[in-house]
C-alpha positions in Angstrom: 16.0 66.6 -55.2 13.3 63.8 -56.1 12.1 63.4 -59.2 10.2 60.4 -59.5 9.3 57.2 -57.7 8.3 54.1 -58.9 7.5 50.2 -58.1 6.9 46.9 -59.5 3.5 46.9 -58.0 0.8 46.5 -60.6 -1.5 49.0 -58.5 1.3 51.4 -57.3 0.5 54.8 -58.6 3.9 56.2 -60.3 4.6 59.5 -58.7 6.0 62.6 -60.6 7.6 65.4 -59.1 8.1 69.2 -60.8 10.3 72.2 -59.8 8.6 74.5 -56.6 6.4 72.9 -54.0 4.6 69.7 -54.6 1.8 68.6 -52.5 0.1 65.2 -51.6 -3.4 65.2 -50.9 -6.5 62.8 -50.5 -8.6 62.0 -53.4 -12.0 63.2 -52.5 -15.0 64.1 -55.0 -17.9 66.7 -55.1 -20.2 64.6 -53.9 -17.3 62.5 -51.6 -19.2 63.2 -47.6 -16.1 63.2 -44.4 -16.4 59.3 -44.3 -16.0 58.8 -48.0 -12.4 60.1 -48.5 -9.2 58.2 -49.2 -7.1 59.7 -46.3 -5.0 56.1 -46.7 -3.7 56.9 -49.9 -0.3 55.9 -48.8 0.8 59.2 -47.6 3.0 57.4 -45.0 3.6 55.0 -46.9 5.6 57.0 -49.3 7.4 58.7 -46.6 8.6 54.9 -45.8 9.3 54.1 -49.2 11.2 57.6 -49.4 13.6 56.4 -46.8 13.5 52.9 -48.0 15.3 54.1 -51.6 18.0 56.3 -49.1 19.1 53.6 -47.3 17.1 52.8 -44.1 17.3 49.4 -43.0 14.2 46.7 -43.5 14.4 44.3 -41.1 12.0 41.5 -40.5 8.8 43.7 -39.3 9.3 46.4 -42.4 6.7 47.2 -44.6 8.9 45.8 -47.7 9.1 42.4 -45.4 5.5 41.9 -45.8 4.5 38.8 -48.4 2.6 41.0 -51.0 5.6 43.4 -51.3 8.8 41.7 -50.9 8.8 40.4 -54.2 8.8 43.4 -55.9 11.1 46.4 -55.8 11.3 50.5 -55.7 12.7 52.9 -58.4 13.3 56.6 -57.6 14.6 59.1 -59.1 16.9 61.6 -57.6 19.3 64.6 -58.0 23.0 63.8 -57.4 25.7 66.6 -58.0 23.6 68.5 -61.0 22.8 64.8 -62.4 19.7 62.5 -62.3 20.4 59.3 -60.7 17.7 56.4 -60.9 17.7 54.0 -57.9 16.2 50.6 -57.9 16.0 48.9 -54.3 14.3 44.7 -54.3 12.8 44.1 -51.4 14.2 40.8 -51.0 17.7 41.6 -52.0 17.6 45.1 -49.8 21.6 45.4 -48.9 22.6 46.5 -52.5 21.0 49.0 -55.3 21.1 49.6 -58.4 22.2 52.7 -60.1 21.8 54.4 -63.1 22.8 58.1 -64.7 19.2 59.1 -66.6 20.4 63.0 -67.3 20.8 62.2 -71.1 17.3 61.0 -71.0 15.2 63.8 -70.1 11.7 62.3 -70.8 13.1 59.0 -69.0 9.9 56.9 -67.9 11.1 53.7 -67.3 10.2 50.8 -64.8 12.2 49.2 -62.7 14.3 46.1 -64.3 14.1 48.2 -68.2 17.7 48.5 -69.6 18.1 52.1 -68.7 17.7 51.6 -65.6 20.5 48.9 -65.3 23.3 50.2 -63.5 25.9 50.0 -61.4 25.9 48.1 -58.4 26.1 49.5 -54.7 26.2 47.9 -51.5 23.6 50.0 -48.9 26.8 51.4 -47.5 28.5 52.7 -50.2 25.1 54.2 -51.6 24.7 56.5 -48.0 28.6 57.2 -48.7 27.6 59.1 -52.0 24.0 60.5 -50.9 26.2 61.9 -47.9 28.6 63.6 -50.2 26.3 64.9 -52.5 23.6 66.3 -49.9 25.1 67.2 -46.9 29.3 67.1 -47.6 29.8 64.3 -45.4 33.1 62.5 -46.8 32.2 58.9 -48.6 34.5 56.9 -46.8 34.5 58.8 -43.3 37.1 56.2 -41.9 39.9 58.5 -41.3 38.0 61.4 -41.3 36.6 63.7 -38.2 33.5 62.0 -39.4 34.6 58.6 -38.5 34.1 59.4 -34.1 31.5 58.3 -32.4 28.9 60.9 -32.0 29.3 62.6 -35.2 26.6 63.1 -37.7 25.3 60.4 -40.2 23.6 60.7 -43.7 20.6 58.3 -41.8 20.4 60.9 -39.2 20.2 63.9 -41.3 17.7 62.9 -43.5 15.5 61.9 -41.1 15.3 66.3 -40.9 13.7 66.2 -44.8 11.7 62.9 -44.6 10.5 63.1 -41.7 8.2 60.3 -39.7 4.7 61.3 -38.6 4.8 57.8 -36.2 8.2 58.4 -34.8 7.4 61.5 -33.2 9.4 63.8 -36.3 6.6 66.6 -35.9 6.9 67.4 -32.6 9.6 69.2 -32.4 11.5 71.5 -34.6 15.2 69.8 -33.3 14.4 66.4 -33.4 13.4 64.2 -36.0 12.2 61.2 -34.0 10.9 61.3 -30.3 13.6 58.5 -29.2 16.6 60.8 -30.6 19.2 61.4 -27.7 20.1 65.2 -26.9 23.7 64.6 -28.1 22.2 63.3 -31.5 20.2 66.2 -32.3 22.8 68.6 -30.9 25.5 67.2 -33.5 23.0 67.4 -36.5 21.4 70.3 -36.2 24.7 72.2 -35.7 25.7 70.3 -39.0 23.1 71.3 -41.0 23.3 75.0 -39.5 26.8 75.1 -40.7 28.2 75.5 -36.9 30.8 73.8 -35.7 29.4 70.2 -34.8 32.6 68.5 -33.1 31.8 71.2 -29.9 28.7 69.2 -29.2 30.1 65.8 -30.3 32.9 66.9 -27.2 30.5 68.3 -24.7 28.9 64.4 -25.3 32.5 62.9 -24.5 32.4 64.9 -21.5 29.0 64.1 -20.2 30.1 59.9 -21.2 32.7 60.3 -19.2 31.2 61.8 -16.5 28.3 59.3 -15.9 31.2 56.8 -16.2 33.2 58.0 -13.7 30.2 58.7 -11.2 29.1 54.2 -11.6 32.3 53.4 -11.1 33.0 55.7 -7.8 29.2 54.5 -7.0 30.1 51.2 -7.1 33.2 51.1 -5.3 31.8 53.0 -2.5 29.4 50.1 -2.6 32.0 47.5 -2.5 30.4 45.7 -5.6 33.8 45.1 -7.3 34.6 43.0 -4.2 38.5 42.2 -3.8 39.7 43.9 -6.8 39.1 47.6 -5.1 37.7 46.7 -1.8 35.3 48.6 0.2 35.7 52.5 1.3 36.7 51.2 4.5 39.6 49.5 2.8 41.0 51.6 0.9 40.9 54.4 3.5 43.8 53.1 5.0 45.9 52.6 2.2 45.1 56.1 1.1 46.5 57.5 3.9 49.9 55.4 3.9 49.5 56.5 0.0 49.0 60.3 1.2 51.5 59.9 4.0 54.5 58.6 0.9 53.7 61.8 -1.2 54.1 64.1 1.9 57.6 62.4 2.4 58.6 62.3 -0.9 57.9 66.3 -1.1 60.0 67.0 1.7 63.0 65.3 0.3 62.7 67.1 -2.8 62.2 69.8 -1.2 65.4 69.3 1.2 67.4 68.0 -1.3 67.5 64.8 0.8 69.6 61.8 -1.0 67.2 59.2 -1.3 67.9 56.6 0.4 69.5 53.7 -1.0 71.5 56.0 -2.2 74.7 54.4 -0.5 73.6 50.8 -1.1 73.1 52.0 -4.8 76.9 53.3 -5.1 78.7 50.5 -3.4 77.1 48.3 -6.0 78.3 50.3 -8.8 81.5 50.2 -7.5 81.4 46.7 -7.3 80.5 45.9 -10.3 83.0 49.0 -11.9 85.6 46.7 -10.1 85.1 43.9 -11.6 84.5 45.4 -15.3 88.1 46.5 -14.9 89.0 42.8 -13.6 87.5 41.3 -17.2 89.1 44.1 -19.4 92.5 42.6 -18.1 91.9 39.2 -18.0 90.6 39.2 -21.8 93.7 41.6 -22.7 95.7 38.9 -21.2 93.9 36.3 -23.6 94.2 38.3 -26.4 98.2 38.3 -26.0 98.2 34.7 -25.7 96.0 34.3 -28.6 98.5 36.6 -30.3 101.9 34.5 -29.4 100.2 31.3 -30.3 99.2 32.7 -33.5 102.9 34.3 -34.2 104.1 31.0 -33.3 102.4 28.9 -35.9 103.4 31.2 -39.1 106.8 31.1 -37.9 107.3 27.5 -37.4 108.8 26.0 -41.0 108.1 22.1 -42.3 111.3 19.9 -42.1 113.1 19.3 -45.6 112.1 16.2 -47.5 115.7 15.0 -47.7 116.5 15.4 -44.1 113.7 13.3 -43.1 114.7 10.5 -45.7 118.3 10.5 -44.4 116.8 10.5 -40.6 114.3 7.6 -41.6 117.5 5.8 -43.8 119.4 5.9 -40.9 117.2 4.0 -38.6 116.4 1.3 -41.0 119.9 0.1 -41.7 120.7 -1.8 -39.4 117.5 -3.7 -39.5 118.1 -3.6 -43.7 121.6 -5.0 -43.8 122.5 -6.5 -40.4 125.8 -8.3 -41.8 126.8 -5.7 -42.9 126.1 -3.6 -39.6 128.5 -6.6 -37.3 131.4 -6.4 -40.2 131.5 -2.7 -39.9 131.0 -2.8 -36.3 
C-alpha cells in the first residue's frame, strides 16, 4: 500500500518500503547505554505525516503549521487500483495535492517538485473521494449514495484503523481508533470494514438520536421551559382531556353511523347555491339569444342604393336650388 515517503526537509530521512512486514525501530549502537538511544526518531511523527499525505486536516496547531516545516512539503508514494500513485502535499497550500502515475517508472526516486512528480491537481476532497474508492469501496462522490447519511462511514474514519494514533488513545482498544470516537462511530466502521451490513448500526444511531430528542423535549415541557408556546403540564392537562373527550365522541358517531352534524346546515347550502347555478344557466341562455338576434340582425340589414339616396337628397335641395322655379310650378 505505501511505498515511499519523502520531504523537502534537508534532514528528513527518505523512507523506503518493500513487500512483507516493515518495521521501524530506534537507532541504537553496541556500545549505545538505555539513555543514549534515539527513541525520537520521529516514529510519531511519521504516523502524522502518514495521515497528513491521506488527507487529515492541518489546522493552525499541526505539526506542518510550525515555522520550520510549513515551508516545505511531503511526497509519498502509494498503491491505487494495481498502480503507483505519487502524492505531494505543501504545507502552506494543504487543501489541494498533487498527483502523479509513477508505475512506468519502477526505480522512480524522485523529490518533491521534480517533473515526474508533476501531476494532476486535486482538491483534499476529491483526493479522500479516490483513496475511498480504491481502499475501502466507498463511492467517490457519495452525494446520492447510501453513503451520503449522516452516520455512515468516512475514508478519515477508516483509516484511522491502519494508521493508527499512539496520543489519541488508537491502542487501547481493538474497536476504536481514537479514545473520543462515539459508540455509533465505531459501530458503523468496524461493521464496514468486517463486510457486515453497516446501515443496521447507522439506524440503531437514528433511533437512539431520536430518542434522546424526544426525552429533552418531553423534559422540558414538563418543566414549562418553552413557556406559552406549550405551557406547563398543568396546562395542557386540560386541554388533553377536552382533546381525549372529542376522540371518544367522534368514535361513537362512527361507530353509530351518526350524520355529523352540520350535516343539514351543509345541505341547505348546497341547495342554495344548486338554485341559483340553475338561475345563471338561464339568465346567460337568455343573453346568448339576444346576442344571437342582434347578430342575425346586422348581416341582414342591406346599405341603401346610391341612386336612391341622390334622388332623396335632389329632392330636398330644389326648392332651395331654384326657388322661381318652385312659385311658377306651384
Amino acid at each position: 500500500m505505501i511505498n515511499s515517503i519523502r520531504s523537502t526537509i534537508p534532514t528528513f530521512k527518505n523512507l523506503m518500503f518493500s513487500a512483507g512486514l516493515n518495521i521501524l525501530l530506534a537507532d541504537v549502537t553496541a556500545s549505545s547505554t538505555r539513555k543514549q538511544t534515539r527513541n525520537s526518531a520521529g516514529k510519531t511523527s511519521l504516523v502524522e505525516i502518514l495521515h497528513f499525505l491521506l488527507g487529515s486536516e492541518a489546522d493552525k496547531n499541526s505539526l506542518f503549521k510550525k515555522p520550520e516545516i510549513v515551508a516545505h512539503a511531503f511526497t509519498g508514494v502509494f498503491i491505487l487500483d494495481g498502480r503507483s500513485v505519487a502524492v505531494t502535499r505543501n504545507c502552506d497550500e494543504d487543501r489541494r495535492v498533487l498527483i502523479a502515475d509513477v508505475t512506468d517508472i519502477p526505480e522512480w526516486s524522485g523529490h518533491v517538485g521534480e517533473e515526474t512528480c508533476r501531476g494532476t491537481e486535486l482538491s483534499l476532497d476529491a483526493w479522500k473521494g479516490r483513496l475511498g474508492k480504491a481502499w475501502f469501496d466507498i463511492p467517490a462522490d457519495s452525494t446520492s449514495s447510501r453513503f451520503a447519511t449522516p452516520h455512515s462511514p468516512t475514508f478519515r474514519s477508516l483509516i484511522g484503523y491502519f494508521a493508527r494514533r499512539r496520543k489519541s488513545g488508537g491502542f487501547s482498544s481493538v474497536e476504536r481508533q481514537n479514545d473520543n470516537q462515539q459508540p455509533w462511530d465505531w459501530q458503523v466502521n468496524v461493521s464496514h470494514l468486517l463486510g457486515l451490513e453497516w446501515e443496521v448500526s447507522r439506524k440503531f444511531q437514528e433511533l437512539r438520536t431520536r430518542k434522546k430528542a424526544t426525552a429533552t423535549l418531553k423534559k422540558a415541557i414538563k418543566e414549562g421551559e418553552f413557556g406559552e408556546l406549550f405551557g406547563t403540564t398543568k396546562d395542557i392537562r386540560p386541554e388533553l382531556a377536552r382533546t381525549e373527550e372529542r376522540i371518544e365522541k367522534l368514535k361513537t358517531q362512527v361507530e353509530n353511523f351518526t350524520v355529523h352534524e352540520r350535516y343539514r346546515e351543509l345541505a341547505e347550502r348546497a341547495a342554495q347555491l344548486k338554485e341559483a347555478i340553475s338561475e345563471s344557466a338561464l339568465e346567460l341562455a337568455a343573453l346568448d339569444e339576444t346576442i344571437r338576434h342582434l347578430e342575425n340582425a346586422a348581416r341582414a340589414e342591406e346599405a341603401p342604393a346610391y341612386a336612391s339616396v341622390a334622388s332623396l337628397y335632389e329632392a330636398a335641395l330644389t326648392p332651395f336650388l331654384h326657388p322661381a322655379g318652385s312659385r311658377a310650378a306651384a
